[in-house]
C-alpha positions, 0 to 999 in steps of 0.5 A: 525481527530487529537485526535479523541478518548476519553481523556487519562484518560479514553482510553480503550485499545482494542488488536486484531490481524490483518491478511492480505493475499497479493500478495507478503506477507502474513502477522499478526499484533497482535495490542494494540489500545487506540487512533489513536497516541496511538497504540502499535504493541505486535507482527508482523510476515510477510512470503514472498509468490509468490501468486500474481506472480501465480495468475496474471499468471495463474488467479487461486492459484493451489491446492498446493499453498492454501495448503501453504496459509493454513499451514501459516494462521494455524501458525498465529492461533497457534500465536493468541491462544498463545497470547489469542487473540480472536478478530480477522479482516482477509483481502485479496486484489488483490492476492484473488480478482483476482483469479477465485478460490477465493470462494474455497480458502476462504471456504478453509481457513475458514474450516482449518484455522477458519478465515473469510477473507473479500476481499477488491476491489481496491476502499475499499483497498485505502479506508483502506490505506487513513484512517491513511494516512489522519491522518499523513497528518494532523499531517504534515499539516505544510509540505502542508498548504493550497496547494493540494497535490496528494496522489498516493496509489499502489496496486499490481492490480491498482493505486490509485490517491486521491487529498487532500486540507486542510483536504479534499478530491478533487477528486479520480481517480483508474485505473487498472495498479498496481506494479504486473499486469503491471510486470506480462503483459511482458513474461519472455523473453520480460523481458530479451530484452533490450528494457524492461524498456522502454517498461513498460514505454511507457505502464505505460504512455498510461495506466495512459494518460487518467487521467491527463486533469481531474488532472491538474487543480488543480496545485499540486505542491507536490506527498504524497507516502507510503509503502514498495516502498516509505521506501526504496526510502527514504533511497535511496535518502534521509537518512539524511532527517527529517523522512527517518528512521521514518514517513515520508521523503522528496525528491525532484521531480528532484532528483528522476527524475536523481535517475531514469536517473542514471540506464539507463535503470532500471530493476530488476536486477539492483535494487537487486544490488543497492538496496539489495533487493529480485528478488520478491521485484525488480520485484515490486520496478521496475514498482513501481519506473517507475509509480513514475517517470510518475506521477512526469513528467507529474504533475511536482510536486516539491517534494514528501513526502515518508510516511512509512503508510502501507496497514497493518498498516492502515487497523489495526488502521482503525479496531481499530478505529472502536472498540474504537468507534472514530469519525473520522471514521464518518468524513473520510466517510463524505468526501468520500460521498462529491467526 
């Protein structure tokens, strides 16, 4: 995939905008595309939302919060416009493909807003994610060689799990257990229990006991993690570290076990005190975090490389790569087809 594009000379430059409707954000990239190391960001803006929150409770978004959704996405149109981009790629994930009004939400969306939103399943959502993931790790295949390593994609709806091995892909194990469906599982008062955190630990073992005989023999040694959740466990525990403020950091599994240990009993309130973080966001870091620890335990990989690659990000350079016309989009699916 390294250097799949035309030669510098000759770059076209493609600028589009991006939006993507989550669970947590609702959010706008407005992009400039040459080649995959050639991507330059005009203008990014992200709202903080509880949809996910309303719809993993209540399985709908109520009339009031499509309103909202609506007035946001209006905004981002105003933005776009300002800016006169017309190419626009519109997605949704768990927070659409979960609620049973999805269909009027998006005639919604379309008639006020002018935006066709594609909802991505778990297994496209990952698919997105892994095409600049697959990039980074090429760019630092010095960190892995030849040995497989594990590549762990949450989503608020489900977990992903994706073996890689010099360029290529082992196997690919999805289960429905993400950051905020495993939140949203525990009413409000269990969650004031003290027995909370080991409870969304026994369920995150039962939920994710099943994959492993599938998993182990292919003696993983090292957990590749990205997003939100892996940025800011990177400059938790490894500030200092080679990427912690950039693409990636490492850490190893046993800190981060002792990281974990070092809470007794981790919640979300302990999170927004040692983390500075919202009461939303430590209400996803929490099974986030938990879901980490079950993977590092029960694979007993050495470290874990955090890479700073969003679902937004990759989802940009994937549409990008696709109006530059790159060949790696053809070599990415190569090696889906293979699994």
């Amino acid at each position: 995939m390294k250097g799949g594009g035309a030669s510098a000379m000759m770059k076209q430059r493609f600028t589009y905008g991006v939006v993507h409707i989550g669970s947590v954000h609702t959010s706008l990239l407005i992009v400039s595309f040459a080649a995959l190391d050639d991507v330059e960001i005009i203008e990014r803006v992200r709202k903080e939302t509880g949809f996910g929150e309303e719809v993993f409770r209540h399985g709908r978004l109520s009339f009031s919060s499509i309103r909202e959704l609506c007035r946001i996405l209006a905004g981002f149109r105003r933005l776009l416009d300002d800016y006169g981009v017309e190419k626009v790629f519109a997605i949704g994930t768990s927070v659409l493909r979960e609620a049973e009004n999805r269909l009027g939400i998006l005639d919604q969306i379309r008639i006020r807003t002018g935006f066709a939103v594609e909802v991505a399943d778990m297994t496209q959502e990952i698919y997105y994610k892994f095409f600049a993931l697959s990039h980074e790790l090429l760019e630092n295949a010095e960190n892995f060689g030849e040995k497989p390593v594990l590549l762990m994609d949450i989503t608020s709806s489900g977990l992903g799990l994706t073996g890689w091995q010099a360029g290529r892909l082992l196997f690919q194990q999805n289960v429905a257990s993400g950051s905020l469906s495993i939140f949203e599982r525990f009413s409000e008062k269990e969650r004031e229990s003290l027995t909370f955190p080991s409870a969304v630990r026994d369920y995150i073992h039962a939920a994710l006991s099943p994959l492993w005989p599938s998993i182990e023999h292919h003696a993983i040694r090292h957990l590749v993690l990205s997003g939100l959740e892996a940025r800011t466990v990177a400059a938790l525990l490894a500030p200092g570290a080679k990427g912690a403020g950039g693409s990636h950091a490492f850490v190893r599994g046993e800190d981060f076990l002792r990281f974990l240990d070092s809470f007794a009993g981790l919640t979300p309130q302990k999170l927004m005190t040692r983390c500075a973080v919202t009461e939303s966001r430590a209400n996803l870091l929490m099974p986030t975090l938990l879901l980490y620890g079950e993977v590092v335990r029960a694979t007993r990989v050495k470290g874990m490389f955090l890479m700073s690659t969003t679902f937004l990000m990759s989802y940009s350079v994937y549409r990008g790569a696709q109006l530059a016309e790159l060949s790696c989009l053809a070599e990415q699916e190569a090696r889906t087809v293979q699994l």
